[in-house]
Every structure is written in structure tokens, then in C-alpha cells.
N, CA, C and O atoms as CSV, one atom per row, in Angstrom:
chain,resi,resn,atom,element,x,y,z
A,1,UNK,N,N,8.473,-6.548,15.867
A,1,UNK,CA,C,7.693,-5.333,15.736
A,1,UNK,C,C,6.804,-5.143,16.957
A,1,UNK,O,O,6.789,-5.991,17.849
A,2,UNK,N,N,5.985,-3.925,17.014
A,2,UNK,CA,C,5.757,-3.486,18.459
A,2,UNK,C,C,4.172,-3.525,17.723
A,2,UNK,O,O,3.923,-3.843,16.560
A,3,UNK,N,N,3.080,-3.041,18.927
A,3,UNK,CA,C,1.944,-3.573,18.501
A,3,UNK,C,C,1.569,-2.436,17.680
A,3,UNK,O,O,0.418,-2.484,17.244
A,4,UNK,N,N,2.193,-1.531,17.400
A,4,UNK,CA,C,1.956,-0.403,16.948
A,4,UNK,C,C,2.448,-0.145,15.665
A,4,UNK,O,O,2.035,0.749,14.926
A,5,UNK,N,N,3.591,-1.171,15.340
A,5,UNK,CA,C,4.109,-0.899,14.128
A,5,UNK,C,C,2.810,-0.780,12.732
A,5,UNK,O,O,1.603,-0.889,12.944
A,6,UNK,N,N,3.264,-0.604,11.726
A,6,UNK,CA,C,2.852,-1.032,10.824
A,6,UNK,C,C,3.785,-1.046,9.167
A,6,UNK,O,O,4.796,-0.345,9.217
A,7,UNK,N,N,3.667,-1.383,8.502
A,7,UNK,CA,C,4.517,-1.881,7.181
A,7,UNK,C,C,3.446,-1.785,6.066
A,7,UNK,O,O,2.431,-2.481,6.073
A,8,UNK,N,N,3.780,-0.757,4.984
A,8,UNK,CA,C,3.279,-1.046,3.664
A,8,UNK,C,C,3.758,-0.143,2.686
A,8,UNK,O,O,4.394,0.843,3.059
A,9,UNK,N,N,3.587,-0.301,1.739
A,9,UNK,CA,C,4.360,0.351,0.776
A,9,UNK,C,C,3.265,1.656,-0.180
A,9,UNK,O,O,2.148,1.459,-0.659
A,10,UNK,N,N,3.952,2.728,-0.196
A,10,UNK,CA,C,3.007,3.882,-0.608
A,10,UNK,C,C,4.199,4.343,-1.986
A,10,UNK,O,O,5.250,3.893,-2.441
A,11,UNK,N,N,3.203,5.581,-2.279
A,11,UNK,CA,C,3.696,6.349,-3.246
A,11,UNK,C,C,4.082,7.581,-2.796
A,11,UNK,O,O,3.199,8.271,-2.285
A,12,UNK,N,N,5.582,8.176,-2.888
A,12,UNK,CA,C,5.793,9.307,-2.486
A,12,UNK,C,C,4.480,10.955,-3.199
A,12,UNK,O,O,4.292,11.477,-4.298
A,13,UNK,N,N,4.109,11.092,-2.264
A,13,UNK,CA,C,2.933,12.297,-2.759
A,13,UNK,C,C,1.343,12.253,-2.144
A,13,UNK,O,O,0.332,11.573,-2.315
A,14,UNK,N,N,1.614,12.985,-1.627
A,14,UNK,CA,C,0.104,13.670,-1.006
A,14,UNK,C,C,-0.550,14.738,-1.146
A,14,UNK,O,O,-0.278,15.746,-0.493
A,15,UNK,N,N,-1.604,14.677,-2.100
A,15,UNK,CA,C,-2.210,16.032,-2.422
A,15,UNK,C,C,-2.734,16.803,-0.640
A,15,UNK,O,O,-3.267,16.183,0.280
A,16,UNK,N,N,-2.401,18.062,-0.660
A,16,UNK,CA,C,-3.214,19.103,0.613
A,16,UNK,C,C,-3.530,19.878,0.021
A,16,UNK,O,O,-2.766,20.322,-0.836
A,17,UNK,N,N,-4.653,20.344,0.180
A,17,UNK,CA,C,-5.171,21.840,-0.292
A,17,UNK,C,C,-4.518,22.029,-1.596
A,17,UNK,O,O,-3.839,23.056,-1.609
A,18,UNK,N,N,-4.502,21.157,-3.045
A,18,UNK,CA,C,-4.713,21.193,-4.219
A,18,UNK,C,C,-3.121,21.240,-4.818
A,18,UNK,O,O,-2.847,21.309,-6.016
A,19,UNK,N,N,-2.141,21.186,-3.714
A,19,UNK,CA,C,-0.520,21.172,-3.935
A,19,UNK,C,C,-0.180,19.337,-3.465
A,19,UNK,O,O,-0.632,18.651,-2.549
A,20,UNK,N,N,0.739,19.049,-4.500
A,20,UNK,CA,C,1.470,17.455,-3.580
A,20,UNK,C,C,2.262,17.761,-3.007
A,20,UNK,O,O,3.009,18.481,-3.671
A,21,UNK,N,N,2.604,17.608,-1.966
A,21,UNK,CA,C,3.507,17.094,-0.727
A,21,UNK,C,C,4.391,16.065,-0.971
A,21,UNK,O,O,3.921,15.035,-1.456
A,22,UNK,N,N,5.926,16.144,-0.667
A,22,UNK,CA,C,6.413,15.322,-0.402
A,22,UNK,C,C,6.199,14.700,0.933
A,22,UNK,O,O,6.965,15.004,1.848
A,23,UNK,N,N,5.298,13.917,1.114
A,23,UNK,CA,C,4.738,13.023,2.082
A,23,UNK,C,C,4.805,11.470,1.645
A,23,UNK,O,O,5.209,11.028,0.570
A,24,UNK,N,N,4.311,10.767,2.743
A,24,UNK,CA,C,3.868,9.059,2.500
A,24,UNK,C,C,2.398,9.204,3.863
A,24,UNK,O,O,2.270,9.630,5.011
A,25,UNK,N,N,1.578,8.563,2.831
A,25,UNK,CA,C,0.235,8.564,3.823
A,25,UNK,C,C,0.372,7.142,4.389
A,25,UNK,O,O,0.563,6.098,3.765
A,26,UNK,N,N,0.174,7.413,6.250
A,26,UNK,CA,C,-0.115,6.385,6.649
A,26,UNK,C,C,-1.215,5.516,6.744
A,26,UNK,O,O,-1.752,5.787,7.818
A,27,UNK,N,N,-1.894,4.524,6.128
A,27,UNK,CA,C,-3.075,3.582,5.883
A,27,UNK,C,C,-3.509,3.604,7.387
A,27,UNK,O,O,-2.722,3.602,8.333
A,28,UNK,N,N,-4.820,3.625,7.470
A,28,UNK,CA,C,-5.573,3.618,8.637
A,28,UNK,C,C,-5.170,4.327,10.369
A,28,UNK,O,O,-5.276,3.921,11.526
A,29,UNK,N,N,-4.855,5.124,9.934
A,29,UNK,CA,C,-3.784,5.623,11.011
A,29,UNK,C,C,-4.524,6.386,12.141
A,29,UNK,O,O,-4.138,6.380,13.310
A,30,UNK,N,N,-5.627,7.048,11.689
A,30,UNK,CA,C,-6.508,7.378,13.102
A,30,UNK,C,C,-6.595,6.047,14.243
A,30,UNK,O,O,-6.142,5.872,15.374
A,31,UNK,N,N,-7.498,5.162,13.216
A,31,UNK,CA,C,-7.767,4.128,13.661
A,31,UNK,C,C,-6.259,3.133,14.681
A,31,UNK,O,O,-6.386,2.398,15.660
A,32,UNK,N,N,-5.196,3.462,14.059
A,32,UNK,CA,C,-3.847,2.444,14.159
A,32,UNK,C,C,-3.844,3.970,16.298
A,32,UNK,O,O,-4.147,3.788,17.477
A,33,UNK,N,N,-3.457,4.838,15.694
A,33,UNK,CA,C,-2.504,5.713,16.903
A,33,UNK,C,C,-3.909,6.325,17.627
A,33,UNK,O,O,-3.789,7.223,18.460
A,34,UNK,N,N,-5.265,5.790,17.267
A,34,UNK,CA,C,-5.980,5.937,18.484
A,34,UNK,C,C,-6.801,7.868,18.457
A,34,UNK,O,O,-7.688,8.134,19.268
A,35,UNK,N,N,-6.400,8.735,17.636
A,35,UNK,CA,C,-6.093,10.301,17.565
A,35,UNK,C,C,-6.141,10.348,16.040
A,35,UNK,O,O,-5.648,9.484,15.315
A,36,UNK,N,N,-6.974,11.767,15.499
A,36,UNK,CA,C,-7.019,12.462,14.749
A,36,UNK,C,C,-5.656,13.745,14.666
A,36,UNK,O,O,-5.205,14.241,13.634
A,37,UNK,N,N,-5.206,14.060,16.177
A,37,UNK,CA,C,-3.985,14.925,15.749
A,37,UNK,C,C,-2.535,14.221,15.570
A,37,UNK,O,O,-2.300,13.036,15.334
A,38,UNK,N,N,-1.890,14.989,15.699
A,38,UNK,CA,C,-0.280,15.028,15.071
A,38,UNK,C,C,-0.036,14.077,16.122
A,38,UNK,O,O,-0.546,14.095,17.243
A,39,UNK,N,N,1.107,12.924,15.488
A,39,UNK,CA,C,2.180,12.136,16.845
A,39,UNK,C,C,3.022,11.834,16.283
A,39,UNK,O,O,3.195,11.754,15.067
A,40,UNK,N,N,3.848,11.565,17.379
A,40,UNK,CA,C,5.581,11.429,17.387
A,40,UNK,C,C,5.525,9.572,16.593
A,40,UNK,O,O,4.921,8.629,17.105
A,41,UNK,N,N,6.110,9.531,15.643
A,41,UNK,CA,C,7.009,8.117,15.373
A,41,UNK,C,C,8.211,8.272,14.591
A,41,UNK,O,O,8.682,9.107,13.818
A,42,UNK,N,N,8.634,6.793,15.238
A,42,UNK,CA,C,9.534,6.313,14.044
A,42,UNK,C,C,9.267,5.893,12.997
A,42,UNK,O,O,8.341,5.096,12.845
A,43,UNK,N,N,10.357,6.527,11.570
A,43,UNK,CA,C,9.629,5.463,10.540
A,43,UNK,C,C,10.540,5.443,9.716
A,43,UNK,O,O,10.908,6.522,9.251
A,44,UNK,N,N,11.073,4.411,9.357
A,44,UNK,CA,C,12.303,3.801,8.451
A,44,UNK,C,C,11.360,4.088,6.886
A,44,UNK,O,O,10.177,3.761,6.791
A,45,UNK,N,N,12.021,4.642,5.926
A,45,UNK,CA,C,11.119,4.752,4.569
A,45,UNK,C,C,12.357,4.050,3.466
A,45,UNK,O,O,13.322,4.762,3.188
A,46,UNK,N,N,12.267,2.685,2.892
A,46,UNK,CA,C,13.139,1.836,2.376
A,46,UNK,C,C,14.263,1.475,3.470
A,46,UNK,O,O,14.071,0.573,4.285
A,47,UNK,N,N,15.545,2.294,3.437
A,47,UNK,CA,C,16.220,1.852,4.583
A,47,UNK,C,C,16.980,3.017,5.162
A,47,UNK,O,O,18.047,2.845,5.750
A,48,UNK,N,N,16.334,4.413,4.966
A,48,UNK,CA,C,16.353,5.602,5.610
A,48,UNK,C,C,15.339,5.765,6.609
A,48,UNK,O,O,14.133,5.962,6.457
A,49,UNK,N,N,16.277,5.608,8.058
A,49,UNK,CA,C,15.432,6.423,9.395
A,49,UNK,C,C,15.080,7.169,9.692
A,49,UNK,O,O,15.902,8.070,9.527
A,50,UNK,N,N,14.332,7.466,10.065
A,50,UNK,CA,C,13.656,8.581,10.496
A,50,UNK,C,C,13.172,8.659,12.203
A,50,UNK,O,O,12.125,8.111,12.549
A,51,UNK,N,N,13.983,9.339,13.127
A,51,UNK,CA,C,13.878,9.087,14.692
A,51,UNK,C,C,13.001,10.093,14.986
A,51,UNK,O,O,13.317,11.234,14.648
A,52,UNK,N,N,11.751,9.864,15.660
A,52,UNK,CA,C,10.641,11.188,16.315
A,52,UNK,C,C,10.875,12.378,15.417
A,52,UNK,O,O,11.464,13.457,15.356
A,53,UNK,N,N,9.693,11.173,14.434
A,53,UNK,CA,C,9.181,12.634,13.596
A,53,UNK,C,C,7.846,13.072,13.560
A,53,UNK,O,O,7.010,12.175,13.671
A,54,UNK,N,N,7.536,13.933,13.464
A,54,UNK,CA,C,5.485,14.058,13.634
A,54,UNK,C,C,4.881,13.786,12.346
A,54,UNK,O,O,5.080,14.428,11.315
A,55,UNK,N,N,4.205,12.886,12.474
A,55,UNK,CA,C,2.929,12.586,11.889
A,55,UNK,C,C,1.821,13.530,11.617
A,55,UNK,O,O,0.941,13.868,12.408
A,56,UNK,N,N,1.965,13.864,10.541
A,56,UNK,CA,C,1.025,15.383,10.626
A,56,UNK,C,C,-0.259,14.745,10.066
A,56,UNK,O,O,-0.273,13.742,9.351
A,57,UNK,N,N,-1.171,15.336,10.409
A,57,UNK,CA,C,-3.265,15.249,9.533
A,57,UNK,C,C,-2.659,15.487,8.732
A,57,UNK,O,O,-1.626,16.111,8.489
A,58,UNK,N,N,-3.638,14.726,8.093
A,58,UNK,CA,C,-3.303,14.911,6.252
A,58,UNK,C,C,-5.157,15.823,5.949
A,58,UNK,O,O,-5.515,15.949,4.778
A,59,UNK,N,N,-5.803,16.182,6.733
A,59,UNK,CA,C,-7.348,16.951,6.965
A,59,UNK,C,C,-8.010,15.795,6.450
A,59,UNK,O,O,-9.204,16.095,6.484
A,60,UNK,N,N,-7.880,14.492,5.932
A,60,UNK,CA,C,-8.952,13.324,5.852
A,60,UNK,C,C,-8.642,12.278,6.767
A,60,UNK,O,O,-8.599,11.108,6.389
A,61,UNK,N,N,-8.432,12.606,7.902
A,61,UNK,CA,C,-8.699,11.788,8.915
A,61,UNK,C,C,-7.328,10.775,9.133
A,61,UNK,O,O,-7.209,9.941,10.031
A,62,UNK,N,N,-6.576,11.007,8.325
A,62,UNK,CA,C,-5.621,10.364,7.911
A,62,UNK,C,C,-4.118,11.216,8.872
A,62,UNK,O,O,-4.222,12.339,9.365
A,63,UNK,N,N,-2.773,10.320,8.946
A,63,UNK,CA,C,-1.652,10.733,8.993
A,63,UNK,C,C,-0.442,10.665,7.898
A,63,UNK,O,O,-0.386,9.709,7.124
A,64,UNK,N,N,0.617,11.817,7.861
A,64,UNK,CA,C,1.374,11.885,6.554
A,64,UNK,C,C,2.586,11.657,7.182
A,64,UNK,O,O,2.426,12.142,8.302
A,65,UNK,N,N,3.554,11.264,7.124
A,65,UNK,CA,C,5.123,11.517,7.047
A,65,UNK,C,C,6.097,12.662,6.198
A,65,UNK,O,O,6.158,12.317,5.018
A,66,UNK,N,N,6.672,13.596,6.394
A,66,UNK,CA,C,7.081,14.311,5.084
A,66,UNK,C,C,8.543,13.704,4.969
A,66,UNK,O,O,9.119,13.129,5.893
A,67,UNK,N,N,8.983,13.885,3.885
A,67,UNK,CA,C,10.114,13.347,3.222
A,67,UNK,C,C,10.325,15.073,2.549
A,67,UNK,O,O,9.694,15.834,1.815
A,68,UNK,N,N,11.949,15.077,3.527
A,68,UNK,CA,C,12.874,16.422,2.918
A,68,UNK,C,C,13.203,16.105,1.664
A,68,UNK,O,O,12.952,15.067,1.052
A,69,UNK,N,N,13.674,16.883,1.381
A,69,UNK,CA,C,15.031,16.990,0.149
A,69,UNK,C,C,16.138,16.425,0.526
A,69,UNK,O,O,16.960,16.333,-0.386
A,70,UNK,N,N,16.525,15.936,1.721
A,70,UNK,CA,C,17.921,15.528,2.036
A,70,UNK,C,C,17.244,13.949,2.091
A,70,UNK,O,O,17.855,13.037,1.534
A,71,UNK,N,N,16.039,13.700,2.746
A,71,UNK,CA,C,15.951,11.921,2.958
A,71,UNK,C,C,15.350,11.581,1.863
A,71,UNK,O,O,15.129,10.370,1.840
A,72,UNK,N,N,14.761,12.500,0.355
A,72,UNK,CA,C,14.387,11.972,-0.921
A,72,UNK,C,C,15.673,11.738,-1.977
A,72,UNK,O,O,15.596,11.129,-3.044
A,73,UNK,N,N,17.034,12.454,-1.344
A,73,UNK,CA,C,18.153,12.649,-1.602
A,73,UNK,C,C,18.763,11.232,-1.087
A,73,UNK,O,O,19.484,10.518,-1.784
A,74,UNK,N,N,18.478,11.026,-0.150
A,74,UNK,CA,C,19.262,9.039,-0.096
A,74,UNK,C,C,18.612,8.067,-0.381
A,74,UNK,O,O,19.100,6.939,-0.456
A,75,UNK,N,N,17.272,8.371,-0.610
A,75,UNK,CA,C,16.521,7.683,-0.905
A,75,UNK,C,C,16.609,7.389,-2.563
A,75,UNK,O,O,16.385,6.284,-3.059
A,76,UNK,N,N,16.928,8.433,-3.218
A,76,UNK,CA,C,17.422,8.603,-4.633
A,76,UNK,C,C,15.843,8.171,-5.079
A,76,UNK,O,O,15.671,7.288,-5.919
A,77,UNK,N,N,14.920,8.743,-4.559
A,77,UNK,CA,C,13.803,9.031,-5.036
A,77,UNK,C,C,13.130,10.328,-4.474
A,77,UNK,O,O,13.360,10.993,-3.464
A,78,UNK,N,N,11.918,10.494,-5.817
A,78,UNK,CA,C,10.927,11.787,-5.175
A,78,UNK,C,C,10.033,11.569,-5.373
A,78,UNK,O,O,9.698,10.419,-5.089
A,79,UNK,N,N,9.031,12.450,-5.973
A,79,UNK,CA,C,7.217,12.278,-5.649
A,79,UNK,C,C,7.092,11.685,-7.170
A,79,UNK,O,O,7.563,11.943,-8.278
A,80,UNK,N,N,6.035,10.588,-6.489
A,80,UNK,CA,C,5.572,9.412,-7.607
A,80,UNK,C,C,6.531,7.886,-7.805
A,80,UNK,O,O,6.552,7.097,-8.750
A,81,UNK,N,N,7.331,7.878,-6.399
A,81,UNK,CA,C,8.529,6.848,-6.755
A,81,UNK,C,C,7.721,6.135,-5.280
A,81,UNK,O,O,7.123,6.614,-4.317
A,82,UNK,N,N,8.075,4.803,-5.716
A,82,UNK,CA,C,6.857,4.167,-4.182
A,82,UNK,C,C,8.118,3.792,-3.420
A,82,UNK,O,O,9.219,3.799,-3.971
A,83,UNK,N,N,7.969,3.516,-2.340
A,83,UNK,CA,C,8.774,2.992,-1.127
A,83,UNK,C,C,7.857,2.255,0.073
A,83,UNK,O,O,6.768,2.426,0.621
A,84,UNK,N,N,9.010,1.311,0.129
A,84,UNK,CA,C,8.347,0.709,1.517
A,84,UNK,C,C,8.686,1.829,2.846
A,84,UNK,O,O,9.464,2.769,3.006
A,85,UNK,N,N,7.654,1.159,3.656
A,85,UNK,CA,C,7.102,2.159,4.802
A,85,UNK,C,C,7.101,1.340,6.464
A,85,UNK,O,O,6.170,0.597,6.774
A,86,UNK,N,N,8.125,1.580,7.295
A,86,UNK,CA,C,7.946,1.195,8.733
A,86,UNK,C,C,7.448,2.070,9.880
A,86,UNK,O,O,8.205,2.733,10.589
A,87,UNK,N,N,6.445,2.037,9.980
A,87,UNK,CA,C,6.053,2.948,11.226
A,87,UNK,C,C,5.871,2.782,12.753
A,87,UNK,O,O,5.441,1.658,13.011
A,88,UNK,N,N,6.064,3.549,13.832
A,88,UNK,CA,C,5.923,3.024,15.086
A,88,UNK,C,C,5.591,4.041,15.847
A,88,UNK,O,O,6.285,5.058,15.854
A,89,UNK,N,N,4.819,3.956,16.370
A,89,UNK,CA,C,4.302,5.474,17.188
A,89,UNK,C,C,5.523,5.540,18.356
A,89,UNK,O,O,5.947,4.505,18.871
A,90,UNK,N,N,5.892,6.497,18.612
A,90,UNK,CA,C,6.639,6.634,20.128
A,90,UNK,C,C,6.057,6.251,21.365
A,90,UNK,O,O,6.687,6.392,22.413
């Protein structure tokens, strides 16, 4: 792993502005990528890749991942189903 990675396991769902998101919040992630805005990573979610995707604000200081309908679709999960989480900034 790179010094940037990080690994942990979340719950598919992120409340924004009073709707859940199919998201996964990244744990300490200002702090981890250095920035409050959007950045490029990789992030494997169970054992679906994900190549340069943006990291969007989640508006608490935080970063989200979103999970489509097609990668909650191989994942054969959706919101409220937990998954492990690989992240790596670009």
C-alpha cells in the first residue's frame, strides 16, 4: 500500500442535505488527502474497482465515494449493506 492508502469498512449511505446517497464516507479524509475539496482516487469497494474517481465533500469536512447502480449491481449490494473500502489518492 502507498502512504496514502487507507482500508476500512463503512456502510453503504450518506445522508446530504436530508436525502441518502449512495456513497461510502471516507474516515478522516481532509486530514488523510491534505484538502477540503474534491480529488481523484482509486478505490476498490469489496472487490469492485473503481479507477480515478472523485472524491466529492460530503459539506462536513469529510470525503464520499458514490456507488452507481451498475457497481451496487456487482457488488450485489445497496444502501445499508457495509463493505470493505480501499482508497488511494492519485
Amino acid at each position: 500500500m502507498a502512504e496514502t492508502d487507507i482500508v476500512f469498512d463503512a456502510v453503504i449511505g450518506v445522508e446530504v442535505k436530508g436525502e441518502t446517497w449512495a456513497c461510502v464516507e471516507i474516515p478522516d479524509s481532509a486530514e488523510l488527502f491534505g484538502t477540503g475539496k474534491s480529488v481523484r482516487v482509486d478505490a476498490t469497494i469489496d472487490d469492485v474497482k473503481l479507477e480515478n474517481v472523485g472524491a466529492m465533500v460530503t459539506g462536513r469536512g469529510g470525503h464520499m465515494v458514490s456507488l452507481n447502480a451498475k457497481v451496487r449491481k456487482a457488488l450485489g449490494k445497496d444502501i445499508g449493506d457495509s463493505v470493505t473500502v480501499k482508497v488511494a489518492r492519485r
